[in-house]
C-alpha positions as CSV (number, residue, x, y, z in Angstrom):
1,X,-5.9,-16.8,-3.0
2,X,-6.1,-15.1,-6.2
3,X,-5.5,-11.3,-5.3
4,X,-4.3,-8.8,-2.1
5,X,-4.6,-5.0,-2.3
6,X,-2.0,-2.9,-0.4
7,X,-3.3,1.1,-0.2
8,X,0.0,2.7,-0.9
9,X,0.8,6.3,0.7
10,X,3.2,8.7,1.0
11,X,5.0,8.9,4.3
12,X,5.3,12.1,6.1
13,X,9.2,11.3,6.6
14,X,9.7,10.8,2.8
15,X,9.2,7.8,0.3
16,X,5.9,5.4,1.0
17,X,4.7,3.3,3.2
18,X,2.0,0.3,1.9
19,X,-0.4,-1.7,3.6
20,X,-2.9,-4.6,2.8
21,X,-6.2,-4.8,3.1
22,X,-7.6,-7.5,5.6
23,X,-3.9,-8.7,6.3
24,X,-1.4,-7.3,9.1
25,X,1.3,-6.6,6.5
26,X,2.9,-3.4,6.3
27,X,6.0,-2.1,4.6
28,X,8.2,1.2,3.1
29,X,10.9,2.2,1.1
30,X,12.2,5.2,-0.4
31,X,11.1,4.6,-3.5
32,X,8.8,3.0,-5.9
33,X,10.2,0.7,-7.1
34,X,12.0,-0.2,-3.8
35,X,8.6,-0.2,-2.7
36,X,7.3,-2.7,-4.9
37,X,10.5,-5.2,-4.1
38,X,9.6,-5.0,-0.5
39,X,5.9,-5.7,-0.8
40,X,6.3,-9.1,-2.8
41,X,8.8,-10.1,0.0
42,X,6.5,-8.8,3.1
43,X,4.0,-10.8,1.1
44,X,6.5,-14.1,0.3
45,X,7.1,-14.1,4.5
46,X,3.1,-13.8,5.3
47,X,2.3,-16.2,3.5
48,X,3.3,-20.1,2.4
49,X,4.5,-20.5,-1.4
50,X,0.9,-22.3,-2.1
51,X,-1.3,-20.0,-0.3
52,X,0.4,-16.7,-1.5
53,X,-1.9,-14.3,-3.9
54,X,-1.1,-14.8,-7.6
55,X,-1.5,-11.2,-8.1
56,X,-0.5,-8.1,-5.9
57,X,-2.3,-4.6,-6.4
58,X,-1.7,-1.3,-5.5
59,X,-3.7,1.7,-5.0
60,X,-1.4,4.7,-4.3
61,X,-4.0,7.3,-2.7
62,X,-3.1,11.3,-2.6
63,X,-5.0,13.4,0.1
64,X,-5.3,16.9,-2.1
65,X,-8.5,18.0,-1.8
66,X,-9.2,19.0,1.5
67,X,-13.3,18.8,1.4
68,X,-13.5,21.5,4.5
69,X,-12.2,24.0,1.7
70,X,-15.3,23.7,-0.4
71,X,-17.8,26.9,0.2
72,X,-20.3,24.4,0.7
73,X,-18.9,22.7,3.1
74,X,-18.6,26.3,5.2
C-alpha cells in the first residue's frame, strides 16, 4: 500500500480526533502533534510492517460556513 488518508477533526470535548478512510482506524489526542504520534501507531497496530502505507495523510476539515446561512439558501 502506498498511501492512507485520515480526515482529521476537532472534537467537541477538546483536541482532535482522526479517522481513515476505507479502514476501521480511529484515534485522538489533545494535540497536534500528539495526534500525529498516535496515528502512525494506530496505523503500525492495523497493519503488518510490509503491508503498512509508506505515506500517511491528513486532511484536517473545519465546519465554518454553515450553507443554511446563505440568503439563497433561504
Amino acid at each position: 500500500m502506498n498511501e492512507i488518508i485520515f480526515i482529521v477533526e476537532e472534537s467537541t470535548e477538546g483536541g482532535y480526533e482522526a479517522k481513515a478512510l476505507g479502514y476501521p482506524i480511529f484515534t485522538e489526542a489533545e494535540d497536534m502533534k500528539t495526534l500525529k504520534e498516535a496515528v502512525k501507531d494506530a496505523v503500525l497496530c492495523h497493519f503488518d510492517k510490509e503491508d503498512a502505507p509508506k505515506i500517511i495523510r491528513l486532511h484536517l476539515v473545519k465546519d465554518e460556513l454553515p450553507l443554511n446561512n446563505y440568503s439563497c439558501f433561504k
